[in-house]
TORVEXFI-770431 format. One line per field, with one value per residue (C-alpha): residue number from 1; residue in one letter; x, y negated, z. Coordinates in Angstrom, 1 decimal, padded with zeros to 4 digits. Layout:
// residues N
seq NUM, ...
type A, ...
px X, ...
py Y, ...
pz Z, ...
//
This chain:
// residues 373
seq 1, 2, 3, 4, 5, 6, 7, 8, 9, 10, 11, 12, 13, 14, 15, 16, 17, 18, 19, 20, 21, 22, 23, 24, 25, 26, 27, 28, 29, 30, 31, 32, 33, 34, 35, 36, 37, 38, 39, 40, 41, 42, 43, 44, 45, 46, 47, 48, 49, 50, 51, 52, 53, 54, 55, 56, 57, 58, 59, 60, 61, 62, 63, 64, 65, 66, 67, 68, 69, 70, 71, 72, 73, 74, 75, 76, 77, 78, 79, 80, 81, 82, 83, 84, 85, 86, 87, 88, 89, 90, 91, 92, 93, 94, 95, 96, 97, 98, 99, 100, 101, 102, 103, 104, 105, 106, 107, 108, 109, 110, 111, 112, 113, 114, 115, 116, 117, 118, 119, 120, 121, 122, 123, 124, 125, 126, 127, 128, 129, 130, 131, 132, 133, 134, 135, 136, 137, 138, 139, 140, 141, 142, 143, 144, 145, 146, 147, 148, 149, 150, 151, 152, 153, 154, 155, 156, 157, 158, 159, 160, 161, 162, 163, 164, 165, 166, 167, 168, 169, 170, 171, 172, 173, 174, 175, 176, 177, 178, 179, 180, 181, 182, 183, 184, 185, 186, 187, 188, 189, 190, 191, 192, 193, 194, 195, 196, 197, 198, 199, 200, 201, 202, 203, 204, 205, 206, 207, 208, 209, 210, 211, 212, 213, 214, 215, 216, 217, 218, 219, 220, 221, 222, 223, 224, 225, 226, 227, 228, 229, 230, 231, 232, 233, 234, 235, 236, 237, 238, 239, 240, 241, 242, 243, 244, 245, 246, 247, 248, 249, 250, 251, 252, 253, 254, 255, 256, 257, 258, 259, 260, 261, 262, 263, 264, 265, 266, 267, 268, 269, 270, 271, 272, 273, 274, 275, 276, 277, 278, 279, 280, 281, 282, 283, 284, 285, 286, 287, 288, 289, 290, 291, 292, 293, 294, 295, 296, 297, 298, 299, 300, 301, 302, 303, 304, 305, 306, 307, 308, 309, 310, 311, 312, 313, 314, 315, 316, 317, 318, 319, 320, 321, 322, 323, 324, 325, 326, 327, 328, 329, 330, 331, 332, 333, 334, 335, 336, 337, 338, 339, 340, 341, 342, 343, 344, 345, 346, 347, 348, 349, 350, 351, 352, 353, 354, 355, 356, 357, 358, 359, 360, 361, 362, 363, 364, 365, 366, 367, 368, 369, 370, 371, 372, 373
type X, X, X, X, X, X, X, X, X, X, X, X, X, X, X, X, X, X, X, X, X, X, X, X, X, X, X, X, X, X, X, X, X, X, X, X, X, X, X, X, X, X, X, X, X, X, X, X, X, X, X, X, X, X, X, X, X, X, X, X, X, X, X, X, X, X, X, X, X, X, X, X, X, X, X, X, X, X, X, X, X, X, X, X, X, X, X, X, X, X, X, X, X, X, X, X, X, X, X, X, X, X, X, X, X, X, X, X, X, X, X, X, X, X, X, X, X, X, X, X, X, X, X, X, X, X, X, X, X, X, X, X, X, X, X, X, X, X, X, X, X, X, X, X, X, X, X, X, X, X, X, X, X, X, X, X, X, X, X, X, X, X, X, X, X, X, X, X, X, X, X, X, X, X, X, X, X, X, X, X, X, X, X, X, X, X, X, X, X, X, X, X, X, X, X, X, X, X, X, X, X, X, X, X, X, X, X, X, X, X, X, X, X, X, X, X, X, X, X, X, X, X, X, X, X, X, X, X, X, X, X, X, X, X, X, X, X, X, X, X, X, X, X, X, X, X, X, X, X, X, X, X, X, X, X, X, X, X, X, X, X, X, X, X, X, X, X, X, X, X, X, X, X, X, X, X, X, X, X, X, X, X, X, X, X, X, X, X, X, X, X, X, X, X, X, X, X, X, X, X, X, X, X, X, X, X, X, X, X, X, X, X, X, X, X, X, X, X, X, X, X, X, X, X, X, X, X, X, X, X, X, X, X, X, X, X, X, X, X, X, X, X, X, X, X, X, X, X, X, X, X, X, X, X, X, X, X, X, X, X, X, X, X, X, X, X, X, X, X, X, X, X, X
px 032.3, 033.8, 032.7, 034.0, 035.1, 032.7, 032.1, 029.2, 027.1, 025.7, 023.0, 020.8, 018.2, 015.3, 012.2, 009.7, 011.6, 014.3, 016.6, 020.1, 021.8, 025.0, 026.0, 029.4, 031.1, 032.9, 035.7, 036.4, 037.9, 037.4, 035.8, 034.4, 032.0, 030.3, 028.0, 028.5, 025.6, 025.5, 023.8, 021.2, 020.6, 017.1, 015.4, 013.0, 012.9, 015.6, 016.5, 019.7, 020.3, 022.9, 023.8, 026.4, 027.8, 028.7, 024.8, 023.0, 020.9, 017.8, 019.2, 020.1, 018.5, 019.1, 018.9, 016.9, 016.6, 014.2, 016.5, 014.5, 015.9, 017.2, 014.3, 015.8, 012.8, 014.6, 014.3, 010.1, 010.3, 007.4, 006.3, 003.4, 002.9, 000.1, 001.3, 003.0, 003.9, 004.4, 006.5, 007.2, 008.6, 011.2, 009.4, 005.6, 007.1, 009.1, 005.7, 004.0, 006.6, 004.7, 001.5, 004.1, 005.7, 002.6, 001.4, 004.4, 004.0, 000.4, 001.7, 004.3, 001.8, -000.3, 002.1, 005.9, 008.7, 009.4, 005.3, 005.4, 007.5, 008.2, 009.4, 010.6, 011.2, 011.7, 011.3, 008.0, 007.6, 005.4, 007.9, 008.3, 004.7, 003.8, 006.2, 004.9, 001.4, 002.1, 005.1, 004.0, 001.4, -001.5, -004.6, -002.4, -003.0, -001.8, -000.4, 000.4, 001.7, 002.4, 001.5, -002.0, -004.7, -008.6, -007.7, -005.4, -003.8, -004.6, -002.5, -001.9, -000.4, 002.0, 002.0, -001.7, -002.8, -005.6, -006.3, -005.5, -006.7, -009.0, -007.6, -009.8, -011.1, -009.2, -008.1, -004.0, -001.0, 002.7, 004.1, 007.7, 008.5, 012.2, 013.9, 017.0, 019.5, 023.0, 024.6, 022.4, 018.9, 016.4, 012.7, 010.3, 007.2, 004.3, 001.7, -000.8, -004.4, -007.6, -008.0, -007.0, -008.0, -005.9, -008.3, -012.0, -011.5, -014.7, -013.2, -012.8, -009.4, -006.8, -004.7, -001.7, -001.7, -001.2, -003.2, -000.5, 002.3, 000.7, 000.1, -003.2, -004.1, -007.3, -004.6, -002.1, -004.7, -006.9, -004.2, -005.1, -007.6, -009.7, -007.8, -011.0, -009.0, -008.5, -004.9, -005.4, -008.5, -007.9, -006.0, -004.9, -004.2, -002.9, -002.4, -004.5, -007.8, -007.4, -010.7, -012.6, -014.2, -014.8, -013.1, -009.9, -012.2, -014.5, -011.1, -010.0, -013.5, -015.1, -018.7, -018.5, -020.6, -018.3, -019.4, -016.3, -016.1, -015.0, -017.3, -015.5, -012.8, -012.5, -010.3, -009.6, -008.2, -008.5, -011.1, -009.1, -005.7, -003.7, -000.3, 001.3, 004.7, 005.2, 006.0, 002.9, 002.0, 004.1, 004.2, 000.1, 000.0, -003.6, -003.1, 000.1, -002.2, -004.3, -001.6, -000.3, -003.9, -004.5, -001.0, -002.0, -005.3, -003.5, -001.3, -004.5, -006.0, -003.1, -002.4, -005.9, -005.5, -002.5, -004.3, -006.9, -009.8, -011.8, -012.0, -015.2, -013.8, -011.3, -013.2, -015.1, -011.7, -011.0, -014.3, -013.8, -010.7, -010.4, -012.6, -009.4, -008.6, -012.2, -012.8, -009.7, -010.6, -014.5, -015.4, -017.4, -020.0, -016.4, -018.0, -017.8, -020.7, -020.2, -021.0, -022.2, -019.0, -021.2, -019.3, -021.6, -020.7, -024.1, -023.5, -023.8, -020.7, -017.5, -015.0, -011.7, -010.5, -013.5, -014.0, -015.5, -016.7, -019.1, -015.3, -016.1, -019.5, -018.5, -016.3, -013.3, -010.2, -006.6, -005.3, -006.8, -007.4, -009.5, -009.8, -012.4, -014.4
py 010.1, 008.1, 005.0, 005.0, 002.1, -001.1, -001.9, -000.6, -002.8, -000.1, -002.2, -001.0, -002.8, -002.9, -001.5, -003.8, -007.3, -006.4, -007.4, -006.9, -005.0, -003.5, -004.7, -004.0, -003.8, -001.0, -000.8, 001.0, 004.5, 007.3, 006.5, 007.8, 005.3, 005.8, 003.4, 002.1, 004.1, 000.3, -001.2, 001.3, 000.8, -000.3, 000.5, 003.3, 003.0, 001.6, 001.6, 002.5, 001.1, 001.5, -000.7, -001.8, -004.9, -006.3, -007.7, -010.1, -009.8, -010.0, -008.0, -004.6, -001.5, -000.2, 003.6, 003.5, 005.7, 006.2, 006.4, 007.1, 006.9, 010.5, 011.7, 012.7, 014.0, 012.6, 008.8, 009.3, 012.3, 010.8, 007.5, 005.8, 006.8, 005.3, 006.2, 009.2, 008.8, 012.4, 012.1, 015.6, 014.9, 013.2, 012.7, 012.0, 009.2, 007.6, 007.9, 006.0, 003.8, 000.2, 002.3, 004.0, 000.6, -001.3, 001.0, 000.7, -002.9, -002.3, -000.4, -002.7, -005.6, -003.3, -002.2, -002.1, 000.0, 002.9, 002.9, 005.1, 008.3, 008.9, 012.3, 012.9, 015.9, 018.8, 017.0, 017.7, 021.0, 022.4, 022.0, 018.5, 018.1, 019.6, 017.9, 014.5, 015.2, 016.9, 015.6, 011.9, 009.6, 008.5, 009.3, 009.3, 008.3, 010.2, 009.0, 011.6, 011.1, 014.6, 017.7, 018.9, 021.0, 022.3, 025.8, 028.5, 030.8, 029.0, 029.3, 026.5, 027.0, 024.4, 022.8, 023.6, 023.1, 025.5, 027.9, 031.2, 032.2, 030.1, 031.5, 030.3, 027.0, 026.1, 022.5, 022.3, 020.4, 020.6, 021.6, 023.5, 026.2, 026.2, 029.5, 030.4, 031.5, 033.4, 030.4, 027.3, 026.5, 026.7, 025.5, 027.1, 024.9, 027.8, 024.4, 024.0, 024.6, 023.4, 026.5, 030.3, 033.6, 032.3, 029.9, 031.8, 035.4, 035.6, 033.3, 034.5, 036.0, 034.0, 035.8, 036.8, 037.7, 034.1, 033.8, 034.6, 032.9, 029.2, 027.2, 026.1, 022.3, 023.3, 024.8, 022.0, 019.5, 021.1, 023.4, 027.2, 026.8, 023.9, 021.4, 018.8, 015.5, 014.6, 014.2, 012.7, 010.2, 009.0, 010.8, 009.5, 012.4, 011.1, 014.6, 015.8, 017.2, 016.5, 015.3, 017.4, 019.8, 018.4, 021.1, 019.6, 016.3, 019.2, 020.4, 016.9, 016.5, 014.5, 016.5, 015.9, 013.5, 012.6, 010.7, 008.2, 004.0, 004.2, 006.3, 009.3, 010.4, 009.5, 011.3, 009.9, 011.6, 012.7, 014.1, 014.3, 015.6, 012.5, 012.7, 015.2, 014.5, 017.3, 016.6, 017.2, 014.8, 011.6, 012.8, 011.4, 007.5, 007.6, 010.1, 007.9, 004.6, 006.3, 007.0, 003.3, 001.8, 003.9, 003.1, -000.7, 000.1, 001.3, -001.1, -003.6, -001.3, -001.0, -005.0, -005.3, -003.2, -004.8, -008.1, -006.3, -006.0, -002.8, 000.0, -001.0, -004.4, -002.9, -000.9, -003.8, -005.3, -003.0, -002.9, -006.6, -005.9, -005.7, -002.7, -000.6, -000.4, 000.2, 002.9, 004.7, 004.9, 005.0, 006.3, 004.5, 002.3, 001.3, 001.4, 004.2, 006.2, 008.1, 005.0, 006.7, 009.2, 012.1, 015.6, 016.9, 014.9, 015.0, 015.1, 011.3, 010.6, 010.3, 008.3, 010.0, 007.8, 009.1, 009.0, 011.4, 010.6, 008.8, 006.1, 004.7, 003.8, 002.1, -000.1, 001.4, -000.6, 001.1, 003.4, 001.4, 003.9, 002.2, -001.5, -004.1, -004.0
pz -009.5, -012.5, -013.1, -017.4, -018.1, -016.0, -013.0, -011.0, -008.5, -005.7, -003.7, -000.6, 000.5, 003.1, 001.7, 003.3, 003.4, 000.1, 002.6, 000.6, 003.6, 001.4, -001.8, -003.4, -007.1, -007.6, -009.9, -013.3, -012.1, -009.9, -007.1, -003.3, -001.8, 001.8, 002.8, 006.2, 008.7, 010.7, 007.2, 007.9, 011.4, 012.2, 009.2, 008.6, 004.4, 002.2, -001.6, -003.0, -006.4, -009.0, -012.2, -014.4, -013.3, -016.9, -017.5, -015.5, -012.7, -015.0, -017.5, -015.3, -015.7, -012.3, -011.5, -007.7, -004.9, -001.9, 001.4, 005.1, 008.5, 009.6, 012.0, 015.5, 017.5, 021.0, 019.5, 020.3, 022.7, 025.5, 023.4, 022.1, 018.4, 016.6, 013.0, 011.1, 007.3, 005.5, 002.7, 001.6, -002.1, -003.7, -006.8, -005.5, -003.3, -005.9, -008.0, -005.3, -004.0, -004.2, -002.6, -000.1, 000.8, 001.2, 003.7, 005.8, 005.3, 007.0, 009.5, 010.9, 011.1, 013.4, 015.3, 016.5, 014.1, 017.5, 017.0, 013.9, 012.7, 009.0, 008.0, 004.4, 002.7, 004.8, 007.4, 006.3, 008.3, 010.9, 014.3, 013.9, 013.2, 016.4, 018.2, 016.4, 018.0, 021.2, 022.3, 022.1, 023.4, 021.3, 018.9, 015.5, 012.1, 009.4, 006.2, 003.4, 000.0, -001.4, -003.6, -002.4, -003.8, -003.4, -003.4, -001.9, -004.5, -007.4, -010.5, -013.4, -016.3, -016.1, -019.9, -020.4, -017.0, -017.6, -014.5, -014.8, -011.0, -008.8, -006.0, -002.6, -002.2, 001.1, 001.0, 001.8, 001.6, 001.4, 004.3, 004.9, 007.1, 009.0, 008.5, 010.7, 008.0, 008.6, 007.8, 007.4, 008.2, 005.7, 004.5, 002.5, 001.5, 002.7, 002.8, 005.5, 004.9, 006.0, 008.2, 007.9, 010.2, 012.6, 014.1, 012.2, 012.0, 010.2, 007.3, 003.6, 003.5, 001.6, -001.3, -001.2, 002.9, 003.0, 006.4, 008.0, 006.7, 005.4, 008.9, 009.6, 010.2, 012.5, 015.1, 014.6, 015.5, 018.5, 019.6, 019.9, 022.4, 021.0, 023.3, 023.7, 023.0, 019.3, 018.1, 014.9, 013.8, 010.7, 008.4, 004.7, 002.2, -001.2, -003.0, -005.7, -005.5, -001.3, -000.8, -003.6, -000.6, 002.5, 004.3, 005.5, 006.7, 008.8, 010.5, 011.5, 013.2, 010.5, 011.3, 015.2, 016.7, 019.7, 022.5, 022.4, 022.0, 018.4, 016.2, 014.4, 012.6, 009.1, 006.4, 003.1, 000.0, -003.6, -005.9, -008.7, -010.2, -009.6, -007.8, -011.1, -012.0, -014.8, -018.4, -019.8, -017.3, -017.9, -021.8, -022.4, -022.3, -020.6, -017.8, -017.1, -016.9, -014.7, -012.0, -012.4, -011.9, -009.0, -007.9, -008.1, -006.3, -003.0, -002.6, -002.6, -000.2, 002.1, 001.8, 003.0, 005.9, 007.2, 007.0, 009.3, 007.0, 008.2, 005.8, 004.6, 004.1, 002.1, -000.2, -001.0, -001.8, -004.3, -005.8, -006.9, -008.9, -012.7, -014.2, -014.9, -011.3, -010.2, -012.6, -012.0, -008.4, -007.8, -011.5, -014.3, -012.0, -010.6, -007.0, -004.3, -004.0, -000.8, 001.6, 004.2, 005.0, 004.2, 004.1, 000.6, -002.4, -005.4, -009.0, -009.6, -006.8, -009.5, -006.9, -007.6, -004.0, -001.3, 002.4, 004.6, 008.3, 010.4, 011.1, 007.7, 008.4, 012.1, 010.7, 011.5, 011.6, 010.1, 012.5, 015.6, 018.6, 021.2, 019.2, 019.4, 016.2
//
């Protein structure tokens, strides 16, 4: 690229410590710059940054970019895995990258980095997400900042955002499919919901024929014969209107009584349209403060966590911080009302953050399989 006529300061640095790992000026001029793969090496998150170097440190208005660690499935073919961080989209993880950050930041206090996998973009896709859960050791937790929704075929009008089809309600997320190409590999985002005809025959068909072509999260959990073993027990879905139905929470296992050490599962997501990054979106100063103050709320939550509070512990957490947080997260009385876990929200129950599942009522640690509480 040319460079006009400063110099330009590329940084990279570590995501979790701000480690400075590469830092160069780079000349007025044409210019080709590769950044060594060794200032990389060990790191799962990083951020790339780009600024004139004519103004002082303070004074830069850097341009920034979310870099991740390549995932190479042979790296945790057979290991322990406690952890897996879904990252689908460019722009809903630079939206959330304090929350996204703190969470790692939780994660690597509870556990070793070759503990956890993070897949980014689409990496994001249904073969690696098998492979995640059945081709490594360990009840998981699942971390997912993303594009979500309550419903299967429903269409927004984008400036508007009125509906103009409801479509199914059928909780799913962003999820891509690999597609062998002539020439190059590549990935359609299908989404994965809740549950299709693939796993309940008897379900209300999806529109669209999308039963058969958007994977379903019942099968990619339990297998396709109900394997009896859970694969996933707490599972963290930061897309919008994620937790608006509990359907998604039902497929994880939320509504099982198991007969195990540590309680139930417990899923944890959205009742609201939060995660949009459209125009109209970042154009209205009050839906943009709402995104920030629930931005600031999960990093709280997450810093919590990693400190080993239990969930509880860190709701509670949350629920003393200024009003602005509070509302944006449990609603006007600023507290959440679903305490119990139950999977059937009433009309007074306005928490835009909720939790479904018998593992928020035990006391559940943050993605602790098999820990003393």
């Amino acid at each position: 690229f040319s460079l006009g006529e400063n110099e330009l300061n590329l940084r990279l640095k570590d995501a979790l410590s701000e480690q400075i790992l590469y830092d160069v000026n780079i000349l007025p001029g044409p210019a080709d710059v590769q950044i060594p793969p060794s200032a990389f090496e060990g790191k799962k998150m990083a951020v790339f940054s780009a600024a004139s170097a004519m103004f002082a440190e303070e004074e830069q208005e850097r341009y920034e970019a979310v870099l991740s660690e390549k995932f190479e499935r042979e790296t945790y073919r057979g290991k322990w895995i406690r952890f897996l961080v879904l990252l689908p989209d460019r722009r809903v993880t630079a939206t959330y990258k304090e929350a996204v950050f703190a969470a790692l930041a939780a994660i690597e206090k509870r556990t070793s980095p070759l503990s956890y996998i993070v897949l980014t973009g689409t990496e994001v896709n249904y073969d690696n997400l098998r492979f995640s859960l059945w081709n490594t050791y360990g009840v998981k937790t699942i971390i997912f900042f993303g594009h979500a929704n309550s419903h299967v075929g429903r269409i927004v009008q984008r400036w508007t955002q009125q509906v103009v089809r409801e479509g199914v309600q059928r909780t799913q997320i962003q999820c891509y499919a690999r597609r062998e190409g002539y020439f190059r590999t590549q990935y359609e985002n299908v989404g994965m919901a809740s549950y299709t005809r693939q796993t309940r025959p008897d379900a209300e068909p999806l529109p669209d024929g999308m039963d058969q072509r958007i994977f379903d999260f019942s099968r990619l959990v339990r297998g396709a014969n109900d394997y009896p073993f859970i694969k996933v027990d707490q599972m963290y879905v930061f897309g919008c209107l994620s937790a608006r139905y509990p359907d998604m929470a039902i497929a994880l296992g939320c509504n099982n009584l198991r007969d195990h050490s540590f309680k139930d599962m417990l899923y944890c997501g959205f009742t609201e349209d939060v995660t949009q990054n459209n125009a109209i979106w970042f154009l209205l100063p009050r839906l943009r403060k709402l995104l920030s103050l629930v931005n600031q709320g999960l990093v709280i939550f997450f810093n919590a966590l990693g400190e080993g509070d239990t969930i509880p512990q860190a709701v509670s957490v949350l629920q003393q911080q200024d009003v602005g947080i509070r509302e944006a997260l449990f609603g006007k009385d600023g507290n959440l009302n679903n305490t119990q876990g139950l999977l059937d929200r009433d009309s007074t129950d306005d928490d835009t953050l909720t939790f479904y599942g018998l593992g928020y009522v035990g006391n559940r640690r943050f993605g602790y399989y098999g820990a003393q509480q």
